[in-house]
C-alpha positions in Angstrom: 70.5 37.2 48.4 71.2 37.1 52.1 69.6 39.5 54.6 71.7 41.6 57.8 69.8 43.7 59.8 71.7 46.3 62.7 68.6 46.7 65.3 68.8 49.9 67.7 66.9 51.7 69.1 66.1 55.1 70.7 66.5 54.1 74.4 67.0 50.9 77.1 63.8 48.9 77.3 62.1 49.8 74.4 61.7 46.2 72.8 65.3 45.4 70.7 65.3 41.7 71.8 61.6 41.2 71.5 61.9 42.3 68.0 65.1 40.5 67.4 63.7 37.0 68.5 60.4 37.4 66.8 62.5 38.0 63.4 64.7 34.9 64.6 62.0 33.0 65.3 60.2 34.3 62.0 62.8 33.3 59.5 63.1 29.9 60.9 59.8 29.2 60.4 60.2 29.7 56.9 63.2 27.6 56.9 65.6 30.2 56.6 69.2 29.8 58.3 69.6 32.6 61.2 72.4 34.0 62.3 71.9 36.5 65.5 74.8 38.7 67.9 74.1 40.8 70.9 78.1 41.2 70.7 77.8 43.9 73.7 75.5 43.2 77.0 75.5 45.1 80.2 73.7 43.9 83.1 74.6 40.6 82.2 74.5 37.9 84.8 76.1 34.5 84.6 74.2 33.0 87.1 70.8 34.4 85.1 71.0 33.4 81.1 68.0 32.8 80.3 66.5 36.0 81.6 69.1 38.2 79.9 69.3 39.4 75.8 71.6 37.1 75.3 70.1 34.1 76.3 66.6 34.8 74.7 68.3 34.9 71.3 70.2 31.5 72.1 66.3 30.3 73.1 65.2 31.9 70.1 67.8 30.4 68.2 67.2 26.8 69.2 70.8 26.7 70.9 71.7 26.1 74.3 73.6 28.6 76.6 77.0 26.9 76.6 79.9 29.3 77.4 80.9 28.7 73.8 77.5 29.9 72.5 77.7 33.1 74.9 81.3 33.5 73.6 80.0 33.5 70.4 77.3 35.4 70.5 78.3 38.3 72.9 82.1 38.4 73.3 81.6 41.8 75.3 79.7 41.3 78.7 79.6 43.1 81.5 77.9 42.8 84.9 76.5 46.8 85.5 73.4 47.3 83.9 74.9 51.2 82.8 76.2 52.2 79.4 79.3 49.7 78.4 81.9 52.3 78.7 80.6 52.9 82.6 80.1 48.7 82.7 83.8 48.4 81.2 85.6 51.1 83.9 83.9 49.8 86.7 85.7 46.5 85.6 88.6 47.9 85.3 88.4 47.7 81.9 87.5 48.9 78.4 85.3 48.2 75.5 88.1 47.6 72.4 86.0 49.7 69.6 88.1 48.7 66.7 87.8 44.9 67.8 84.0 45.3 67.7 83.7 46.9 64.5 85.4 43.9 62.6 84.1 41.2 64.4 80.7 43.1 63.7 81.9 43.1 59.9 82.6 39.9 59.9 80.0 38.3 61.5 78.0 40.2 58.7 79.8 37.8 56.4 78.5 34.6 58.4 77.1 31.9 55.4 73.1 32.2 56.8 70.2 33.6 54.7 69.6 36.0 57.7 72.0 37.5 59.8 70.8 40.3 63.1 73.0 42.2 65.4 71.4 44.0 68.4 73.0 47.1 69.8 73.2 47.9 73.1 71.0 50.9 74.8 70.0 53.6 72.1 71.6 55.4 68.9 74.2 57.5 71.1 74.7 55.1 73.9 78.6 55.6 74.8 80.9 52.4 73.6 83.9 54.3 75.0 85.1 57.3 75.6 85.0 58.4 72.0 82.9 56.3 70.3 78.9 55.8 70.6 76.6 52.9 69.5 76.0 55.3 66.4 79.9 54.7 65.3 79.1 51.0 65.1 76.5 51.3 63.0 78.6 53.2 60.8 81.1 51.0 60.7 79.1 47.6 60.2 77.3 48.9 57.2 74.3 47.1 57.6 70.6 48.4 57.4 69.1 49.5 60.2 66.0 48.3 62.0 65.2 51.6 64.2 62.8 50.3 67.4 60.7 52.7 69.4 58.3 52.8 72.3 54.7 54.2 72.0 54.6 56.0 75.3 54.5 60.3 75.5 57.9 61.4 73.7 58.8 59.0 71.7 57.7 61.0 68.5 60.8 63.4 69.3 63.1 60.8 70.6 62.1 58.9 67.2 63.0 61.8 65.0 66.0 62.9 66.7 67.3 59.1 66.5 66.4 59.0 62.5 68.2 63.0 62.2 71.0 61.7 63.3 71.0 58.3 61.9 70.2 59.7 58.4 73.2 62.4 58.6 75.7 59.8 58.8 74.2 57.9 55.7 72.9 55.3 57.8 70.3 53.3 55.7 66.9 52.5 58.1 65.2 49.8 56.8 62.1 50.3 58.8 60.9 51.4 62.4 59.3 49.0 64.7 57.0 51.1 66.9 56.6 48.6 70.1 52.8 48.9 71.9 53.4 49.3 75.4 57.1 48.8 75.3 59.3 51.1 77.6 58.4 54.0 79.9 55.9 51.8 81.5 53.2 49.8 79.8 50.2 52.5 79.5 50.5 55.1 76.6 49.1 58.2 77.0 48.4 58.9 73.3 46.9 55.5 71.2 48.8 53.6 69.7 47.1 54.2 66.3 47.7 58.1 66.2 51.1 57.8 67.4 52.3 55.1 64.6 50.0 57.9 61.7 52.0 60.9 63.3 55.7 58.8 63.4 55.0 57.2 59.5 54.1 61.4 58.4 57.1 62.6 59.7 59.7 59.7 58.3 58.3 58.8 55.3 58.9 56.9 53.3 60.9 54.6 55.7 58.1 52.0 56.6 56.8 52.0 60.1 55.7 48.6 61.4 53.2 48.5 64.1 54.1 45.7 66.4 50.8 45.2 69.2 51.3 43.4 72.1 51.1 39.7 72.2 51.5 39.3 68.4 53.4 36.7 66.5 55.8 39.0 64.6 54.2 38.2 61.3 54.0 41.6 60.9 57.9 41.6 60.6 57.6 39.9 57.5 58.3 42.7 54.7 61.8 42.1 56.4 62.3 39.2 55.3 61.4 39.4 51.7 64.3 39.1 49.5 
């Protein structure tokens, strides 16, 4: 039974690509074939692949950074590191929701045993002027991985992103709860109390602690068929 994952998250910064990577980079240790779009980037950089989302997952991946890969992978870039609908006007352009959603649908058909999309920014990140990162996830259908930071707020942020996750029938798979990722790298509450207090308040969605420097072996239970 193949495996499709929609990672978002609660905010920019907070660890989508680390996680994505580490669950690339997992499955193909165990010999699994990996599929893996970052279909919308802002802030992307031509001149700077390898430093941007979309070229860690071609790393991750194993593939080079060819303009067919980035094609392939992220269709949508833009060069303004702002939400894609401001990215897309200051282009002159706009971010073609209905496109997105199908090639997201259909990417979710690809022949691999695991197949990851990352979002872009958090749940409600603006896509256009109607439609957030939320309507995406809606319309792609898969299971959400939900990843959060560990600094002071992110119990509400986490909560408000699962409220409104959960009333559109979203289906969250698990929360990743990043150690020192986003809104800086020291925590003012530990790490431990603040992955007890998230996993009482969402239960029973699994909460997966992922510490700083590990492997992503913890990301395994994702990866169980």
């Amino acid at each position: 039974m193949a495996i499709s994952y929609f990672i978002t998250s609660t905010g920019t910064g907070i660890g989508k690509t680390y996680v994505t990577t580490a669950l690339i980079r997992l499955a193909r240790s165990k010999n699994m074939k990996v599929a893996a779009f970052k279909p919308v980037i802002s802030g992307f950089d031509k001149q700077e692949i390898a430093a941007s989302d979309t070229g860690e997952i071609l790393a991750a991946l194993g593939e080079a950074p060819t303009d067919e890969a980035l094609a392939k992978i992220s269709p949508w870039r833009f060069k303004a590191p702002v939400a894609p609908n401001m990215a897309a006007r200051a282009e002159g352009r706009t971010l073609d929701c209905d496109a997105l959603f199908s090639f997201s649908r259909n990417v979710l058909r690809e022949d691999a045993d695991v197949t990851l999309i990352e979002g872009v920014g958090g749940v409600m990140v603006p896509l256009d002027d109607e439609k957030t990162v939320l309507d995406w996830i809606v319309a792609a259908g898969a299971p959400i991985v939900l990843v959060v930071g560990d600094y002071l707020g992110t119990i509400s942020h986490t909560l408000t992103a699962v409220e409104v996750l959960r009333a559109k029938g979203a289906a969250i798979a698990a929360i990743v709860v990043n150690e020192g990722q986003g809104k800086g790298d020291v925590a003012s509450v530990p790490f431990a109390e603040t992955l007890a207090e998230i996993a009482q308040w969402i239960a029973p969605i699994p909460v997966v602690a992922m510490r700083r420097g590990g492997d992503g072996e913890v990301l395994t239970p994702l990866l169980d068929r």
